[in-house]
C-alpha positions in Angstrom: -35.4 -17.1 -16.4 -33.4 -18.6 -19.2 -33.6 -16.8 -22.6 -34.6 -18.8 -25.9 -32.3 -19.9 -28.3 -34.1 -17.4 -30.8 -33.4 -14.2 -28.5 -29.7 -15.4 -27.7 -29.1 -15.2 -31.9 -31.0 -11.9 -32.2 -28.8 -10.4 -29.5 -25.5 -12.4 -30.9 -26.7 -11.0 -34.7 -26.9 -6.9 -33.4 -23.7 -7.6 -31.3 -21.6 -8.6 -34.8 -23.4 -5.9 -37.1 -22.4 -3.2 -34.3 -18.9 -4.6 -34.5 -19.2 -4.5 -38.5 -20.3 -1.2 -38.4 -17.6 -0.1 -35.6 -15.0 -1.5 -37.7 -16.4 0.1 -41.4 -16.2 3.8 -39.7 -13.3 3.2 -38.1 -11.6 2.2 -41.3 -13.2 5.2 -42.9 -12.3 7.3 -40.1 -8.7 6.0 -40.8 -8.7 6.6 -44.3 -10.3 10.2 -44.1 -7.1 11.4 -41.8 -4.3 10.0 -43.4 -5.9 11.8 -46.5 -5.8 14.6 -45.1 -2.3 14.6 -42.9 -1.0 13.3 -46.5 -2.0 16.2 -48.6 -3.0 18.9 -46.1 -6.9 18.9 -47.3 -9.8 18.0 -45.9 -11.2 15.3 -48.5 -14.1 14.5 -45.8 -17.0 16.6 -47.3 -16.3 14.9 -50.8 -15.2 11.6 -50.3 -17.6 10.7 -46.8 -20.4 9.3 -48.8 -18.0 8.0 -51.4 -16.3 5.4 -48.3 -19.8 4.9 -46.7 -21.4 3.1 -50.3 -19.0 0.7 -49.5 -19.8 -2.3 -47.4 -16.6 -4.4 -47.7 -14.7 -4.3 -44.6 -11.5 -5.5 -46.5 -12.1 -3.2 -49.1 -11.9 -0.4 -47.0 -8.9 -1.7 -45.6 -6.7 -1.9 -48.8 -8.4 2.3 -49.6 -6.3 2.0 -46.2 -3.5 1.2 -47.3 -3.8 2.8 -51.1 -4.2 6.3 -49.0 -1.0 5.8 -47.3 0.6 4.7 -50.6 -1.0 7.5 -52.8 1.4 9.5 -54.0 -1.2 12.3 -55.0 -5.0 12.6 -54.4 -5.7 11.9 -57.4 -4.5 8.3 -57.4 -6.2 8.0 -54.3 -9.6 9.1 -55.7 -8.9 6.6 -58.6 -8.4 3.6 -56.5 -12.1 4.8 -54.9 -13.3 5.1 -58.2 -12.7 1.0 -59.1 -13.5 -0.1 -55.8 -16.9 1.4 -55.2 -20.0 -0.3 -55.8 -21.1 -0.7 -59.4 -17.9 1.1 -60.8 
């Protein structure tokens, strides 16, 4: 039986916003440990539902890169600040 054209873009739509989604917890994943190998915390509790408000896969990637570049928490936690939603 061959699928409709409809069914095949439903499927091909869930298959990219699993990757999407894949790819945002990974980044926050990514940002959450080097956190806390960097400062010898664990900045998960607080800052979880701080990197999950944000829905910009290449923001996350440059809180990537500002974590491994942070020289204390703190700057870290103001580069969050100015990049989540509505700041």
């Amino acid at each position: 039986m061959r699928e409709s054209s409809v069914y095949q873009m439903i499927i091909e739509r869930g298959i990219e916003q699993g990757k999407q989604l894949g790819a945002k917890e990974n980044a926050i994943a990514n940002i959450l440990d080097v956190l806390d190998a960097r400062f010898e915390v664990s900045t998960a509790p607080a800052l979880t539902s701080l990197l999950e408000a944000i829905d910009d896969l290449e923001q996350l990637r440059r809180l990537v890169h500002a974590a491994l570049a942070a020289e204390h928490l703190d700057n870290f936690i103001h580069a969050l600040q100015t990049a989540r939603p509505g700041a």
